[in-house]
C-alpha positions as CSV (number, residue, x, y, z in Angstrom):
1,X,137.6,96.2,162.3
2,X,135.5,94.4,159.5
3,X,132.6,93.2,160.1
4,X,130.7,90.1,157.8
5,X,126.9,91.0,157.7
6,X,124.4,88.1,156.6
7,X,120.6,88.0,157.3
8,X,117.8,85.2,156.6
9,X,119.8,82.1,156.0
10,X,116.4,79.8,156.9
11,X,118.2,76.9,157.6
12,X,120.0,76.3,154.4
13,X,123.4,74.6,154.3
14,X,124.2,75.8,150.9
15,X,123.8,79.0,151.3
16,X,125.4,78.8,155.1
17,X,128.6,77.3,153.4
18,X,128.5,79.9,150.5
19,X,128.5,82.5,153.4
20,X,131.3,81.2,155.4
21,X,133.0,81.2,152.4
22,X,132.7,84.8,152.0
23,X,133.3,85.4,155.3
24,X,136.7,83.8,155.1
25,X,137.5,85.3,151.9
26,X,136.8,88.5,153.3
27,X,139.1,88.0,156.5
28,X,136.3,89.6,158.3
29,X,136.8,90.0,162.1
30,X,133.0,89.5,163.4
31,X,129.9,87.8,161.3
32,X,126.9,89.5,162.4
33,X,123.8,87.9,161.7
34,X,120.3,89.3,161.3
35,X,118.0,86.8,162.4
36,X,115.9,83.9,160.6
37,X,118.6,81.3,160.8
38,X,117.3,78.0,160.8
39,X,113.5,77.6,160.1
40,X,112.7,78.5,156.5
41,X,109.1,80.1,157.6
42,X,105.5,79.3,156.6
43,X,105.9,81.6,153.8
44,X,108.8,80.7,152.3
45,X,109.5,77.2,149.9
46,X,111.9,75.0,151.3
47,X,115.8,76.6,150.6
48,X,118.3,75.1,148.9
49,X,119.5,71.8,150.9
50,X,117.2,72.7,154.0
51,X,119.5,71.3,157.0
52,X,119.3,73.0,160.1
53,X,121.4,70.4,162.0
54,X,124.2,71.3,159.4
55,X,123.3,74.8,160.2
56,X,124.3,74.3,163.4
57,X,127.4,72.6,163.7
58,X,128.4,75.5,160.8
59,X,127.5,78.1,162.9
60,X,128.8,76.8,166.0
61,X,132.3,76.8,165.0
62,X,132.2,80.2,164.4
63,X,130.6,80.8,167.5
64,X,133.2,83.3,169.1
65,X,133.1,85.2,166.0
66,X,129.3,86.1,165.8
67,X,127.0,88.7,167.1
68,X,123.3,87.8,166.0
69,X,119.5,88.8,166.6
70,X,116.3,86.9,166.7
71,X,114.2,86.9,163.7
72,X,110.7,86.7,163.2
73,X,111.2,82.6,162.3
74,X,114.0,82.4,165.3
75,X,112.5,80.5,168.6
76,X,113.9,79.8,172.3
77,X,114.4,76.2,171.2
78,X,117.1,77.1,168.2
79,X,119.2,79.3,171.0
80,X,119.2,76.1,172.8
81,X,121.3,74.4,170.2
82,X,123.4,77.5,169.1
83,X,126.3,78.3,171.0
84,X,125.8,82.2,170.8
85,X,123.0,84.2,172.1
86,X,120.3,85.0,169.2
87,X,117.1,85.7,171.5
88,X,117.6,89.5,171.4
89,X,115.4,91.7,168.9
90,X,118.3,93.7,168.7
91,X,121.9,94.3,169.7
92,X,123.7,97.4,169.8
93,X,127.9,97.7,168.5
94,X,130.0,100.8,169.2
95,X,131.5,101.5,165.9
96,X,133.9,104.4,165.3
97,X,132.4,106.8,167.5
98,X,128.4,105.9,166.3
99,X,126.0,103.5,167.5
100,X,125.2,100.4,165.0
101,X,121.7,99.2,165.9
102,X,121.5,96.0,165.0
103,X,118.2,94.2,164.4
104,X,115.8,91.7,162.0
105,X,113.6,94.2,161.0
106,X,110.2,92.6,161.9
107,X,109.7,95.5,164.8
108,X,112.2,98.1,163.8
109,X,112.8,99.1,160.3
110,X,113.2,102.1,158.5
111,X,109.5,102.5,158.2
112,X,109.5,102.2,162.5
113,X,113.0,103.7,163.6
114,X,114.3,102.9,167.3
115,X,115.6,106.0,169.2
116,X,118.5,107.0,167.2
117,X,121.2,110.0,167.0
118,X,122.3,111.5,164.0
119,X,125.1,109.2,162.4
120,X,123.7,106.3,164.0
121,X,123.3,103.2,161.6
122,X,120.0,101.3,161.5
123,X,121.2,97.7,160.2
124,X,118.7,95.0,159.3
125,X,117.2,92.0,157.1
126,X,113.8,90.5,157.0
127,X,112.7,92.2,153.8
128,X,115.4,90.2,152.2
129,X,115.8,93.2,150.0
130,X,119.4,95.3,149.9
131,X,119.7,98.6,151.0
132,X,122.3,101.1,151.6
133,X,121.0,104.7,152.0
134,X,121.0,107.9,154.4
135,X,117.0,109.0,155.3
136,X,117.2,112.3,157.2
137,X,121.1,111.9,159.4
138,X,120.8,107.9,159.9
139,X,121.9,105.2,157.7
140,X,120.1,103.1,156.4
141,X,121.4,99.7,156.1
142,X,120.2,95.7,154.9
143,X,122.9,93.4,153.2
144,X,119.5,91.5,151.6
145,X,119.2,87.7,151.8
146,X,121.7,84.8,152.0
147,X,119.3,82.1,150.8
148,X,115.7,84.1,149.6
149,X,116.4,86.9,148.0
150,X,113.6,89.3,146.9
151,X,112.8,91.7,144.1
152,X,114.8,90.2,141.5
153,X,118.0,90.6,143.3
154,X,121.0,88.1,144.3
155,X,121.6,86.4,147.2
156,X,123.8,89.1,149.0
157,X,125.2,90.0,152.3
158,X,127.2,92.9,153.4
159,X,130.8,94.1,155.0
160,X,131.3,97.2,157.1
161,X,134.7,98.5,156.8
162,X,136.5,101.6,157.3
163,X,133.3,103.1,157.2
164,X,132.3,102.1,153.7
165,X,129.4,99.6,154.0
166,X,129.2,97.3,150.7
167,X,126.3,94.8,149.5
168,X,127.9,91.8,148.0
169,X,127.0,89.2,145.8
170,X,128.4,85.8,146.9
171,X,130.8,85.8,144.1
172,X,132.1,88.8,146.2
173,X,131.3,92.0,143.4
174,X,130.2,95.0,144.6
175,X,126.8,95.5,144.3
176,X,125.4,98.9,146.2
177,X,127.9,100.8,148.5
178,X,127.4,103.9,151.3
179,X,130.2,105.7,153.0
180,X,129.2,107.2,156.5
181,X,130.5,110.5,156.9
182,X,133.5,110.8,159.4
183,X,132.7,114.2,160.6
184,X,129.4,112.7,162.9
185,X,127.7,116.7,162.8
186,X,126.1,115.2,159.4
């Protein structure tokens, strides 16, 4: 199974489009999204052709396709008008015998780590900032920002395969990469 990771799209149809893209050229299985998926936020400028209705009718037609979580800028009223659940602060996959904890990143982070066993992934966004590391015997994991990337970095997103997990650019080059071990007694 593949799986398409994207976070902090804030309502941009650009950057949606440039992500679907990816998604297709990666004949990924799922798109899992991070949260902060239509409202920009009162911190950030307006992204790039700001069109949440867009947004919608994108993301809608993918609908069967997507796992997502509520961001910090997600609110009841945008799960109204997606056709896919987003009003969890996290979900949890099954993925080759370990537990992918899937989240924003406004509650739990690596700084504030849920319940987790050794092997277990902790997968989020909201810092808008890649990451692919191990702390201690959990990984460590945020494909960075669609639309607002931070820290001098490119607009990214990230695909979980085989148990390689790979930060992207959206030109689709490798950027930061972590394989998680096989043997789970890491």
């Amino acid at each position: 199974m593949k799986l398409f990771i994207v976070s902090d799209i804030h309502g941009s149809i650009h950057y949606a489009k440039k992500a679907v893209k990816a998604l297709k050229r990666e004949n990924a299985d799922y798109m899992i999204i991070l949260g902060d998926i239509l409202y920009h936020g009162a911190r950030n400028p307006l992204p790039k052709e700001h069109s949440p209705k867009e947004v919608i009718t994108l993301l809608n037609s993918f609908a069967d396709r997507i796992i997502a979580v509520r961001g910090n800028c997600d609110s009841e009223v945008d799960e109204m008008v997606l056709d896919f659940p987003i009003m969890s602060t996290y979900s949890i996959v099954l993925y080759n015998n370990r537990r992918l904890f899937l989240t924003h990143g406004h509650i739990y982070n690596e700084n504030n780590l849920p319940k987790l066993m050794d092997g277990d992934v902790l997968i989020y966004g909201h810092t808008h900032i890649p990451v692919a590391k191990r702390k201690d015997d959990i990984y460590i994991l945020n494909p960075g920002s669609i639309t607002f990337p931070k820290a001098g970095n490119p607009n990214s997103y990230g695909i979980l395969e085989n148990n390689m997990f790979t930060i992207k650019d959206l030109d689709g080059k490798a950027l930061k990469d972590i394989e998680l071990e096989r043997d789970l007694n890491v």
